[in-house]
C-alpha positions as CSV (number, residue, x, y, z in Angstrom):
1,X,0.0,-13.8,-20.1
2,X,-0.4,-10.6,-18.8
3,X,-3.7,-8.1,-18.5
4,X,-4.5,-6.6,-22.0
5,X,-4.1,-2.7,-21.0
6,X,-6.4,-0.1,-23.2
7,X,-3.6,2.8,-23.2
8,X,-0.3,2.9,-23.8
9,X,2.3,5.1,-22.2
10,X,5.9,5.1,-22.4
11,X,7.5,4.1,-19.0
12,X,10.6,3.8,-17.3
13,X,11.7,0.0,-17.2
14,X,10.9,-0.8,-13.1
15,X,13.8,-1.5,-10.9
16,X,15.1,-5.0,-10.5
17,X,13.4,-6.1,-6.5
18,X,15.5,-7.5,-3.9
19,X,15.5,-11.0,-4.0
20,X,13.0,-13.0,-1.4
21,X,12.9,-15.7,0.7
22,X,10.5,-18.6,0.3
23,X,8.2,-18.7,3.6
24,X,7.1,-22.3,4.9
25,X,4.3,-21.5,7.1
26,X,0.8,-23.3,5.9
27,X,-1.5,-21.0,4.8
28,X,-5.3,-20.0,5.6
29,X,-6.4,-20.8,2.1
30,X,-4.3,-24.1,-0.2
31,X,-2.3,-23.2,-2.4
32,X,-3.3,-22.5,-6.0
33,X,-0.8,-23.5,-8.3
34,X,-2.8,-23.0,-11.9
35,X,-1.9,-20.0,-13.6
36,X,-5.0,-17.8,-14.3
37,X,-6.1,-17.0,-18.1
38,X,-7.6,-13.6,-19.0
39,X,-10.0,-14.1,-22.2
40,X,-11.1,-12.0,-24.8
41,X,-13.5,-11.2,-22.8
42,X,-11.5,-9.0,-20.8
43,X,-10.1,-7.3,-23.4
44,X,-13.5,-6.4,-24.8
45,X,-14.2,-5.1,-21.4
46,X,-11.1,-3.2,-21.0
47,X,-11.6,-1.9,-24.2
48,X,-14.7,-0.8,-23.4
49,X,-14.2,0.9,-20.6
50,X,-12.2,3.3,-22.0
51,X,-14.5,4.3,-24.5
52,X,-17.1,5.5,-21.8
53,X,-19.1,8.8,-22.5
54,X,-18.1,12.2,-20.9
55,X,-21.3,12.1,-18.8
56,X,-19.8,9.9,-16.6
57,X,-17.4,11.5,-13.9
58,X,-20.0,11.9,-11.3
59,X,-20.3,7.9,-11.3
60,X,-18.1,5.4,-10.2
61,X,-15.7,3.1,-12.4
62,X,-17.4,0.4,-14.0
63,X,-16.1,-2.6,-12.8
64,X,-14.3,-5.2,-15.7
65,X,-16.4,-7.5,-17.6
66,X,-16.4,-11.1,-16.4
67,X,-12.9,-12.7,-16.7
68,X,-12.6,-16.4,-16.5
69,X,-10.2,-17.5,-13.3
70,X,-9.7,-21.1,-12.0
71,X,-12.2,-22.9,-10.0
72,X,-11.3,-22.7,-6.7
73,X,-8.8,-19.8,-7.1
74,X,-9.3,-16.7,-4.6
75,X,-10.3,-14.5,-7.7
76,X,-12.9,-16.9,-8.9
77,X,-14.3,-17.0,-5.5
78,X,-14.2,-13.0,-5.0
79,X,-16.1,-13.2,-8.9
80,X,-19.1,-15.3,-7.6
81,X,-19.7,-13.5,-4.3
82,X,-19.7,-9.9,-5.8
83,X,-17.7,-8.0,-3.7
84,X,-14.3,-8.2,-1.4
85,X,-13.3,-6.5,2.0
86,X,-10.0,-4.4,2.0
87,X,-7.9,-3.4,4.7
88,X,-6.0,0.0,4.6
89,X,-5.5,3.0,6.8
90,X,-8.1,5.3,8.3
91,X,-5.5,8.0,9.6
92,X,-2.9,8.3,6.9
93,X,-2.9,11.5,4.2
94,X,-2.1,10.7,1.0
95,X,-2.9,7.0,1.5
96,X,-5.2,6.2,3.6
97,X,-7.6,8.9,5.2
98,X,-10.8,8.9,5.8
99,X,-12.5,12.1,4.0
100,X,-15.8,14.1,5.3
101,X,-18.0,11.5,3.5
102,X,-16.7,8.8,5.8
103,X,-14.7,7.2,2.7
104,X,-11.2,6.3,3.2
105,X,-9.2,7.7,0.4
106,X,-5.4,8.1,-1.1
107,X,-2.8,6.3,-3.1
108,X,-3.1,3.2,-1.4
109,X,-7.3,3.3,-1.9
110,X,-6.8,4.1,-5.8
111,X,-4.3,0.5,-5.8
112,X,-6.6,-1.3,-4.0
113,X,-9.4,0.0,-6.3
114,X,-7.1,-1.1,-9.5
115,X,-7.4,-4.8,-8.4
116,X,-10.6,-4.7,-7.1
117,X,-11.7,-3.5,-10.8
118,X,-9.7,-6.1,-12.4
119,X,-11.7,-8.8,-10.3
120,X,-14.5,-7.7,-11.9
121,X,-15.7,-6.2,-8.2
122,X,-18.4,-2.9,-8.5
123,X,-16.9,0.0,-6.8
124,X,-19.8,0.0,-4.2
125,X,-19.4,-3.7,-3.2
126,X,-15.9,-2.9,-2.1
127,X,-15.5,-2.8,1.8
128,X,-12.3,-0.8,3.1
129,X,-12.3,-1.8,6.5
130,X,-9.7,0.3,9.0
131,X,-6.1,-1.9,9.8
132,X,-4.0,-0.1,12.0
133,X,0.3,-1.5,11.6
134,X,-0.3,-4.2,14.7
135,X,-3.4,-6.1,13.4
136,X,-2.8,-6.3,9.5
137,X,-1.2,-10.0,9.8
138,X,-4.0,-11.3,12.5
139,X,-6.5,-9.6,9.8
140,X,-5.2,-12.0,6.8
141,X,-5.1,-14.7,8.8
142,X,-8.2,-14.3,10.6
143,X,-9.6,-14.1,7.0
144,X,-11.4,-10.7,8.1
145,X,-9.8,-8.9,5.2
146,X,-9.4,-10.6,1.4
147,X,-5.7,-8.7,1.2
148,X,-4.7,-5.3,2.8
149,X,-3.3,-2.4,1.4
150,X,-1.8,-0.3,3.9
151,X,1.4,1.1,3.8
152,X,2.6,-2.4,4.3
153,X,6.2,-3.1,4.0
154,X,7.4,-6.5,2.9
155,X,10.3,-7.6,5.0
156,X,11.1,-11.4,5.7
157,X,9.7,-11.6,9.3
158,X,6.0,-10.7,8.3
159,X,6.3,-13.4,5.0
160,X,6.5,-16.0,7.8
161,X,3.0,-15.7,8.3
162,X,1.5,-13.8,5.3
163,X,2.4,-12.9,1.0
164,X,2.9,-9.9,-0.4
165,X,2.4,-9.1,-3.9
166,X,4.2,-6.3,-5.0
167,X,6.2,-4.2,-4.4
168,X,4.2,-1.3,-6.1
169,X,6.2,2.1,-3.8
170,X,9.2,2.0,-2.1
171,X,9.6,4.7,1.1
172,X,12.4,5.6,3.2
173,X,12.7,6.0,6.8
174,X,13.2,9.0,8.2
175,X,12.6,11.5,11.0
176,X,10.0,14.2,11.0
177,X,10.2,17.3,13.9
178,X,8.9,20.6,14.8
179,X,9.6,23.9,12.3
180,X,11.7,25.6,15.0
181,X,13.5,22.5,16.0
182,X,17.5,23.0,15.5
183,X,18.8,20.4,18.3
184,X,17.5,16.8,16.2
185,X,19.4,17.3,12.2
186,X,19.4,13.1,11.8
187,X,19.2,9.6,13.8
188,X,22.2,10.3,15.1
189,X,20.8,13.5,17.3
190,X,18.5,11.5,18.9
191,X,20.1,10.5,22.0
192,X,17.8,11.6,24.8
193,X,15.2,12.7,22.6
194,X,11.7,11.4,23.0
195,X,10.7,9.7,19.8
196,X,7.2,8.8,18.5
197,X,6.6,5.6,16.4
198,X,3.8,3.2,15.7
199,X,3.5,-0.7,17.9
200,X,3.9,-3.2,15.2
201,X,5.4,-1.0,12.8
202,X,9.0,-1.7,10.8
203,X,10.4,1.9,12.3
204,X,9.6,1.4,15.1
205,X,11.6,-1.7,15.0
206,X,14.5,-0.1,13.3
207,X,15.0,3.7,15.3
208,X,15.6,0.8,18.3
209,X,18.9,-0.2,16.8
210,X,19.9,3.1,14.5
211,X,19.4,5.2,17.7
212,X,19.5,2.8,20.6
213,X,19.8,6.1,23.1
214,X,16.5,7.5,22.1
215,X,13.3,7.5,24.2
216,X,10.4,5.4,22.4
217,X,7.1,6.6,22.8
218,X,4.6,4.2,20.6
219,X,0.8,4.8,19.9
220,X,-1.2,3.0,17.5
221,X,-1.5,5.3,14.9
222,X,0.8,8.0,13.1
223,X,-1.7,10.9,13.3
224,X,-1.6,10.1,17.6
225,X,2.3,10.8,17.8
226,X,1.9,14.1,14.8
227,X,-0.8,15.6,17.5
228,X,1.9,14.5,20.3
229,X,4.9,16.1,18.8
230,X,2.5,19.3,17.7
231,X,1.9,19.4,21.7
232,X,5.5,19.3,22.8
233,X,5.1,15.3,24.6
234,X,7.9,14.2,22.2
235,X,10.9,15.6,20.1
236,X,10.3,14.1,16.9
237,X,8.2,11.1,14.8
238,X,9.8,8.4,12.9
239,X,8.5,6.2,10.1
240,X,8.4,6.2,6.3
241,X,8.9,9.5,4.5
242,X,6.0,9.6,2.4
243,X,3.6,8.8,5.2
244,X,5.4,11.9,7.0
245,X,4.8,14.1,3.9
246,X,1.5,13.1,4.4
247,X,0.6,14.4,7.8
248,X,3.0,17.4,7.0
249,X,0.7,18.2,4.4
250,X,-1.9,18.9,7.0
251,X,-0.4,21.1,9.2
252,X,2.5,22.4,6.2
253,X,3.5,25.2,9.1
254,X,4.2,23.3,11.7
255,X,6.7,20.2,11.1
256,X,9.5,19.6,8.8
257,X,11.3,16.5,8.0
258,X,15.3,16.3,8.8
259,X,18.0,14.2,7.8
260,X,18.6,11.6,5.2
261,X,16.3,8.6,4.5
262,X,18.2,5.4,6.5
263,X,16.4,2.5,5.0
264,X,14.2,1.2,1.7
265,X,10.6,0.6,3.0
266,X,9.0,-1.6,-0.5
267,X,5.4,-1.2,0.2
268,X,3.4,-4.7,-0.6
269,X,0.1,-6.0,-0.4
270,X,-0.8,-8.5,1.9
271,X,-2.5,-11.6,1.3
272,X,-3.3,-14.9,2.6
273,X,0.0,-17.3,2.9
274,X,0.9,-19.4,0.1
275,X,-1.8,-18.1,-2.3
276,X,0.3,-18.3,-5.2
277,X,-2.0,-17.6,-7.6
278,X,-3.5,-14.5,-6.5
279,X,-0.1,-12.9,-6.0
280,X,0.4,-13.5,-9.4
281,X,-3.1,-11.6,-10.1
282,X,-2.3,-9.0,-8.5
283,X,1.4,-8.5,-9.5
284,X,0.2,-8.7,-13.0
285,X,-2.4,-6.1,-12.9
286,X,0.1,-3.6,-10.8
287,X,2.7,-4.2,-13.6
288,X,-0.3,-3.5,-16.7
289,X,-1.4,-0.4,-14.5
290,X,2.4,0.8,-14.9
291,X,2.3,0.8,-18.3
292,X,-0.9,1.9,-19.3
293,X,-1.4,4.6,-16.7
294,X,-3.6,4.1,-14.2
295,X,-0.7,3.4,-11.7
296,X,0.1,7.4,-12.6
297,X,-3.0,8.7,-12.5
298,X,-3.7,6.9,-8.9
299,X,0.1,8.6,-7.6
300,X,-1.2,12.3,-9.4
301,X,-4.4,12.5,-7.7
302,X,-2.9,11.6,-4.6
303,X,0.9,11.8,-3.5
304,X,1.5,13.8,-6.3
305,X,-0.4,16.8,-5.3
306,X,2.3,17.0,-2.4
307,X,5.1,15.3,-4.2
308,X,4.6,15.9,-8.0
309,X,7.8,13.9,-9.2
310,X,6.5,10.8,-9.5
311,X,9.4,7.8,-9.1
312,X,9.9,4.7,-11.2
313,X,7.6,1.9,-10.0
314,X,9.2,-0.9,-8.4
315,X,9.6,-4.0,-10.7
316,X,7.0,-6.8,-8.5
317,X,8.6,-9.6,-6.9
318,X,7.6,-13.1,-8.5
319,X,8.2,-15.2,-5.7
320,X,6.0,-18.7,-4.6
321,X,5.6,-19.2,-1.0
């Protein structure tokens, strides 16, 4: 069954996902194989929640009433302690950026928020705590984060070691440069050119192949190689094009992005391996938020003000481990 929703808005049918391969490392946590039931209860609560007085936008979300989840199961042990740690970016506009408050927020913040309500988890017992692209697997496995959310693409190499529910955004590669740059037009321009990626990261893995004559210069974070392309150290930065919009968006006069997209980045969410169950938590409340709005409102407050055409979601990928 899926989550009871409150609102209903006509969307798009999600696109079909690519189909996945079933990983066979053990995981940190067994595997759960009961389905999880959502009561009455949370329907009541859901229900509720939308009926909330207009005195309330200075205060954070209420967090869902108590849903019943299998003993044992991840959710029903995130239920009895009260709260959950989440890792997600730090440096990332749009998804992931920490604001003047010290708060990390964006698209990928309001997602992680989503489940974290449906858990039944208070807004202030929520604990973002900063992944960069090389430490989000050692993070799951560690068990130093309960799932990440984090610009995180799902490709087959990373599901060796960790799940992914999802997808819930799909991003293209691409190649972002300075606003009087002519020479660099696509991946193909490249050879010679000093270009800026991210260690650990799926572009910087791929510009290694699609533009084997290029100079790779890697940091640990995106907003290091925007500061070192504003500076004139390298010709251009590679990675997904919505994180690129995103650090455009701070500096609008100063960068442009060039040339086609040259790959489908699905963005997941990453949890422990072979924690069946709590994939299928999580897929099912990303596929209620699609239809009953909350997925838009978290892409309007946040990509959208940069990108207001929002795309279909992506259909999430049922898969056990």
């Amino acid at each position: 069954m899926r989550m009871p929703f409150t609102r209903t808005r006509q969307r798009t049918a999600p696109t079909a996902p690519a189909p996945a391969l079933a990983p066979t490392v053990a995981s940190r946590r067994s595997p759960r194989r009961a389905a999880f039931v959502l009561t009455a209860a949370m329907v009541a609560s859901l229900a509720l929640a939308a009926c909330g007085d207009d005195d309330s936008d200075d205060e954070a979300p209420a967090a869902a009433a108590a849903t019943t989840f299998p003993a044992g199961s991840t959710m029903a042990e995130l239920q009895s302690a009260g709260s959950i740690t989440v890792g997600t970016k730090f440096d990332q506009p749009l998804f992931g950026l920490k604001n003047l408050r010290g708060e990390p927020e964006g698209f990928d913040v309001e997602i992680a928020k989503i489940i974290t309500n449906a858990l039944g988890i208070p807004e202030d017992k929520v604990k973002f705590v900063e992944t960069v692209s090389a430490n989000r697997e050692p993070f799951i496995q560690q068990g130093r984060v309960d799932l990440v959310v984090a610009t995180y693409t799902i490709n087959d190499k990373r599901k060796q070691v960790i799940d992914f529910a999802g997808p819930y955004y799909v991003a293209g590669q691409t190649l972002m440069v300075g606003a009087d740059e002519t020479a660099i037009t696509g991946k193909d321009t490249l050879a010679g050119k000093k270009v800026c990626s991210v260690s650990g990261s799926t572009p910087a893995e791929r510009i290694r192949t699609e533009a084997p004559q290029a100079e790779l210069v890697l940091f640990d974070v995106y907003s290091k190689c925007a500061e070192a392309l504003k500076n004139g150290q390298v010709d251009a930065v590679t990675t997904d094009n919505a994180i690129l919009l995103g650090l455009m968006d701070s500096d609008p006069d100063t960068f442009k992005l060039v040339g086609e997209p040259f790959s489908t980045e699905p963005y997941g969410i990453g949890i422990a391996k072979g924690d069946d169950d709590f994939r299928t938590f999580i897929n099912e409340t990303l596929t209620a938020a699609y239809s009953d709005g909350r997925y838009e409102d978290a892409y309007e407050s946040t990509i959208g003000k940069v990108e207001p055409d929002m795309p279909t979601p992506p259909a999430v990928d049922n898969y056990t481990s």
